[in-house]
N, C-alpha and C positions, 0 to 999 in steps of 0.2 A: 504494500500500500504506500502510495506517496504522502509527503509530506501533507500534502492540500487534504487530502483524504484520512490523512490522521487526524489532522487538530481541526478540522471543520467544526463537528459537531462541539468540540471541548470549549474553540476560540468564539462561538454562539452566546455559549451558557457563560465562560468568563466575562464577556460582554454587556449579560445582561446583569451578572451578580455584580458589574463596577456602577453597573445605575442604582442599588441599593447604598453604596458610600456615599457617609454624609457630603453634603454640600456645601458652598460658601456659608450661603444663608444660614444652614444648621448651626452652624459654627458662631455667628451674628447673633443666633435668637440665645446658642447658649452663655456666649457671651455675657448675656444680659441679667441671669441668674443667679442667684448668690449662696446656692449649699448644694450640696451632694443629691438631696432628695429632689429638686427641683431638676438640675439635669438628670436623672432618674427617670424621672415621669416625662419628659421633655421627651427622653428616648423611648420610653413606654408608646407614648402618644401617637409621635409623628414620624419613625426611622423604622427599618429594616431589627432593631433592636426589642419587639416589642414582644416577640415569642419568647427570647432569654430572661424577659424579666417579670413575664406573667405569670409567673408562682411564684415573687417578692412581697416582700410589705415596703411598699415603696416610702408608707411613711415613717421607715425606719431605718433601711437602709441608709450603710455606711458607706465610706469609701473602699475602703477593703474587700466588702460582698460583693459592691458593684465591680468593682476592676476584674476578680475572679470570675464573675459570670461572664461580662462582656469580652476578658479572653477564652472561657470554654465556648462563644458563641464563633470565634476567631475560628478557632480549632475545628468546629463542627459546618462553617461554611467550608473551609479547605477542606475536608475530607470527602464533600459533596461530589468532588472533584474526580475523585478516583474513577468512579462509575463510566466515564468518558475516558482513559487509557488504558492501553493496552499492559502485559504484564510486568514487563522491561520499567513501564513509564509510572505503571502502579507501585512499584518495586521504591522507584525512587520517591515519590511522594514519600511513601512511608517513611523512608531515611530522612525528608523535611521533616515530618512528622514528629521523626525523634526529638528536636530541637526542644519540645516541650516535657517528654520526658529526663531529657539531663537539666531542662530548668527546675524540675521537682527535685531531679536526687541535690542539684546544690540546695534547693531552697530545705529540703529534708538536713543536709549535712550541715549547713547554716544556724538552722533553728536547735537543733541538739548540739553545736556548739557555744549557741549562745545562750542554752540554757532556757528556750524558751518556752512557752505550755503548750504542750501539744496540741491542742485545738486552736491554737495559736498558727502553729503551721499546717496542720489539717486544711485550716481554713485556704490555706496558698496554693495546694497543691490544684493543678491540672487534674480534668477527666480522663485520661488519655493512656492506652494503650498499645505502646507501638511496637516495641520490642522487648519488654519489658517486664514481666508476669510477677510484681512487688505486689505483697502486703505490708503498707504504708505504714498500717494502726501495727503491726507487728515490729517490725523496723522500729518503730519509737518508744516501747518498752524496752530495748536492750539495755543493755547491763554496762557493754563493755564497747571499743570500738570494735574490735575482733568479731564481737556480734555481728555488728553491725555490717560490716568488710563480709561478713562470711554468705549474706545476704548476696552479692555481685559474683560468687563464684558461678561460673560456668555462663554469664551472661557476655552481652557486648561488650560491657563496660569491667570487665577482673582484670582488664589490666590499666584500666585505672587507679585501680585501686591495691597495686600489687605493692607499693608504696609507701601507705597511706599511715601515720601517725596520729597518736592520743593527740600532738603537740599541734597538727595539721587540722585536723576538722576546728579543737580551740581557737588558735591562732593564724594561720596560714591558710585562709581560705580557698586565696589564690592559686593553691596546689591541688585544690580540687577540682577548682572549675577549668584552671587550664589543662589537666588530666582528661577530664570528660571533656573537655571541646575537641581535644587531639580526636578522641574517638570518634565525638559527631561528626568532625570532618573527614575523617580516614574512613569512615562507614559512607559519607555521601559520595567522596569522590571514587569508590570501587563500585557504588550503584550509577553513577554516571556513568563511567567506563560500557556501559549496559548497553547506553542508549544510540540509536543512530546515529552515524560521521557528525553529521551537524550539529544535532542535540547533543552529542555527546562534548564538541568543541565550546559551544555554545553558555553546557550546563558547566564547565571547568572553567570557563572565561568570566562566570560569575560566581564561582566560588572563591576561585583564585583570587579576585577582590575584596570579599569578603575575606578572608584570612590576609591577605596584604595589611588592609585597615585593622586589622585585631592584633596582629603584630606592631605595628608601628604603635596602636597604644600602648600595647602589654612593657613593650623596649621600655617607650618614655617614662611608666609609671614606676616600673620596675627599678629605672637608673637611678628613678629623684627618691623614690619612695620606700623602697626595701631595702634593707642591708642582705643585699646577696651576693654572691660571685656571680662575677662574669662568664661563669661556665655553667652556671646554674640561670640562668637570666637568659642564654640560650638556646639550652636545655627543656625551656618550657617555650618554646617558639614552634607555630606549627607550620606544618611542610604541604606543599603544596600553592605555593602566593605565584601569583602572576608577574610580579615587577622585582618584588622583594626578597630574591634569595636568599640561600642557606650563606653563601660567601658573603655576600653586603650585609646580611644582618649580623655576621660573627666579626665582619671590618665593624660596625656601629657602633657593637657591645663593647668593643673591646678598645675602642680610641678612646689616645689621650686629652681630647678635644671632643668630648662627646656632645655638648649641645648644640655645640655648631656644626658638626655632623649631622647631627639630625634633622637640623632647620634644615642644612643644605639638600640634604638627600628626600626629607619629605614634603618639600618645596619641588625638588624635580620628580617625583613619580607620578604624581596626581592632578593634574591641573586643573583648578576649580578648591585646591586646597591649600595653597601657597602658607599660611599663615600656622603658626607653629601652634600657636595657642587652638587652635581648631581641633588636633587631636587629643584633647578631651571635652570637646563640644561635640557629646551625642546627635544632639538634634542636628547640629554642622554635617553630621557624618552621613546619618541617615536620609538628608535632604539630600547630598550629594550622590549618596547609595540609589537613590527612588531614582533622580533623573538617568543615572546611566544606564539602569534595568527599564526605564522609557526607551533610551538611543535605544540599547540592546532590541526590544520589542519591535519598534519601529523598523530598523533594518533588517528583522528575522519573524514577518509576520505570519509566517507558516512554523512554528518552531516549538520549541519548549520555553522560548522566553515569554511571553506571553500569560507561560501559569509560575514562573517565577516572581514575573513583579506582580502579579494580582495577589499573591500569597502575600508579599511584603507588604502594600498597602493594605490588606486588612490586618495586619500585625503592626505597622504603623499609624492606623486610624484609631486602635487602640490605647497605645501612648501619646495618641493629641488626646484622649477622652482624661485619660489623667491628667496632662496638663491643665483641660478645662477646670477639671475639679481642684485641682489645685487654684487656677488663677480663681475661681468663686472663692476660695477658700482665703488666700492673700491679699486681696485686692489690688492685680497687679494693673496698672495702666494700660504698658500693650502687650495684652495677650496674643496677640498674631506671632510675636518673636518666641514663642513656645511651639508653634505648631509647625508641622511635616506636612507638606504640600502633596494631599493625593488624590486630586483631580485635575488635570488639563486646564480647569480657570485657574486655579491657585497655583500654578504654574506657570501660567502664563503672566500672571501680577505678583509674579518674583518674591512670592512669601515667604 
């Protein structure tokens, strides 16, 4: 089957699920609200939002309930998806997919490092079954971390955890979660390998960016922020970057001159990112992420790009909903400097 005849029916249905994403307007009316409950019922009312929220009390609902539900509604559009690709193209989804399950196991190793009350993080976790066959409520009664570790044997992720310290879940989170991304990425990019010439160039030319951008922050944070060796620093670098190799990021970590190294080097890989201070401006990041997974779509309209960046905007329509609730929450002036542009108008007035 050709390209045209794969993603017909898929490029339909994503088509029509991008005219369910909020709009300027939406954005305008919630703007104008001032708590949690109000944008609540706002999404009740008049958005694509109002099945996720119709077994709420919406005059009670918090921030916290909200953010969980409207990402397991995230997770439940994207997997609508499936139904539309063939086994290869099902294969990979599900390895997107996973991205939600290693956000529970850090949000799980987080919360029992810091001591938290289980319903505390019960409340975080994701609906979501990808690869992953956990009992959660189990997992949070353990005793020991060994418990806990002995939980990932024989799964995707044991050798994340093959590692793992009392001293690391406490203290060192960062060795968690760049353990399990190694995995999410080294699991996505052998399901890509799957896919057709194209899809397959395609689905690695937007990974590959995505790990360039996670490396360059992990480097920066890593140099100013931890006390660690420079062989440890990277050590926890993931493989796979489009721009960013194993040789330039071991030249980066390990110069004498590291911050001007890094201006200079992260000034030339990305243009559209010149500015140093931008690699810790998420919203920076992901606005830049969103347009080029548009070029990507735009020039590959027959392709697999098409259901990667519609996956990304509903996962970033998501963190403009917390920013909303935040800015009601703050009372910030301008709220448009919080939001991720992911519609074609708000793109086009350079938000």
């Amino acid at each position: 089957m050709g390209s045209a005849g794969r993603f017909s029916a898929l490029n339909t249905k994503i088509q029509s699920m991008r005219g369910d994403l909020l709009q300027q307007q939406d954005y305008e009316q919630m703007f104008q609200l001032n708590s949690t409950r109000e944008i609540a019922q706002y999404l009740y009312s008049d958005t694509v939002y109002r099945d996720s929220l119709k077994d709420s009390n919406l005059k009670e609902i918090h921030r916290g309930e909200l953010e969980i539900l409207l990402r397991n509604d995230e997770v439940k559009r994207i997997q609508k998806l499936s139904y539309y690709l063939k086994k290869e193209y099902k294969d990979f989804l599900k390895a997107i997919l996973f991205r939600y399950e290693v956000e529970n196991v850090q949000i799980l190793l987080r919360g029992i490092g810091q001591s938290r009350p289980v319903s505390d993080i019960e409340s975080k976790l994701f609906a979501i079954q990808s690869y992953l066959d956990l009992d959660y409520k189990q997992i949070l009664r353990c005793m020991s971390i060994d418990e806990v570790i002995s939980f990932f044997q024989g799964t995707i992720l044991e050798d994340a955890f093959r590692n793992v310290t009392e001293e690391d879940i406490k203290t060192r989170e960062f060795h968690i979660e760049m353990n399990t991304d190694y995995a999410y990425f080294l699991n996505l990019s052998q399901k890509a390998e799957k896919l057709e010439r194209e899809d397959r160039e395609i689905a690695e030319t937007i990974i590959g960016l995505f790990v360039d951008l996670i490396n360059f922050q992990w480097i920066y944070r890593a140099k100013l922020n931890y006390t660690l060796m420079d062989e440890e620093i990277l050590n926890y670098t993931l493989q796979g970057g489009n721009k960013l190799t194993f040789k330039k990021m071991k030249d980066l970590i390990y110069s004498s001159n590291f911050e001007e190294q890094f201006k200079e080097l992260f000034s030339k890989t990305y243009k559209g990112l010149e500015h140093i201070e931008l690699v810790n401006d998420q919203r920076a990041m992901h606005k830049y992420l969103i347009c080029k997974l548009n070029e990507i779509a735009k020039d590959h309209p027959m392709s697999i790009a098409a259901l990667m960046e519609y996956i990304h905007l509903v996962e970033y329509e998501n963190l403009n909903m917390i920013a909303v609730v935040e800015g009601a929450k703050y009372k910030e002036a301008d709220k448009w400097q919080y939001i991720i542009p992911t519609t074609a108008k708000m793109r086009r007035e350079g938000r």
